[in-house]
C-alpha positions, 0 to 999 in steps of 0.5 A: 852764215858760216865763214867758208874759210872756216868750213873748208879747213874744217874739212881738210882736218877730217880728210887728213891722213890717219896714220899720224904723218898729218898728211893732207892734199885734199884738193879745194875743188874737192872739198867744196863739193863736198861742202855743197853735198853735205848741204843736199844732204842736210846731216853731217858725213862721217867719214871713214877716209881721205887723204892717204899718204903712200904708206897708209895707202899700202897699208889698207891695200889701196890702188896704186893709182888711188885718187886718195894719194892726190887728195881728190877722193873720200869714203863716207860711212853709211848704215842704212840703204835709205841713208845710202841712196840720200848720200849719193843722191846729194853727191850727184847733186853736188855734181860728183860722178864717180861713186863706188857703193861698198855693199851694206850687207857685206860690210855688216856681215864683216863686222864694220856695223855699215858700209861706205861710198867711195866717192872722187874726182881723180884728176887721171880719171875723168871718166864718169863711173858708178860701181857696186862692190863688196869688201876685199 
């Protein structure tokens, strides 16, 4: 079995900030989690985002308020509706309830080959939320 150590710093790299700061905040609760999600999941997440610092925040027109500003939020890339549904289905698993589904044709039709599923745990926002959307 593979140290945890080493997973769970294997996954704060993914979730760093892409801008080139090296920012990253990705909480440990959060990443285990999503540690766990990956095993139901049973392939590995790409993702699409992490951590962002306030400037990339701005940047791809984030909330203000964003659970990616506190390292407690991840965008994970999806092709297909079946891969979709498993995705979420093992982030339910893992125990996350707040997803937002970004619409698979709508990302298609816009040129990004897929979509992605918003998923966080925003330490502000505890509500729990489940939400379908189209890109902006």
């Amino acid at each position: 079995m593979e140290n945890l150590e080493l997973k769970i710093t294997e996954y704060r790299e993914k979730l760093t900030c892409p801008c080139g700061c090296n920012g990253n905040l990705a909480d440990d609760e959060f990443v285990m989690k999503l540690i766990f999600a990956q095993g139901v999941y049973g392939m590995i997440f790409n993702f699409t985002s992490g951590y962002r610092c306030t400037k990339h925040n701005t940047a791809v027109g984030g909330h203000i308020d964003s659970a990616h500003l506190y390292g407690e939020a991840a965008d994970l890339f999806y092709r297909t509706e079946i891969e979709c549904f498993l995705i979420v289905k093992a982030l339910v698993g893992a125990g996350f309830d707040r997803i937002e589904i970004l619409d698979l044709a709508d990302g298609i039709a816009k040129g990004k080959g897929g979509a992605h599923i918003h998923v966080d745990q925003h330490h502000k926002k505890r509500v729990p939320w489940l939400h379908v959307a189209k890109y902006r």
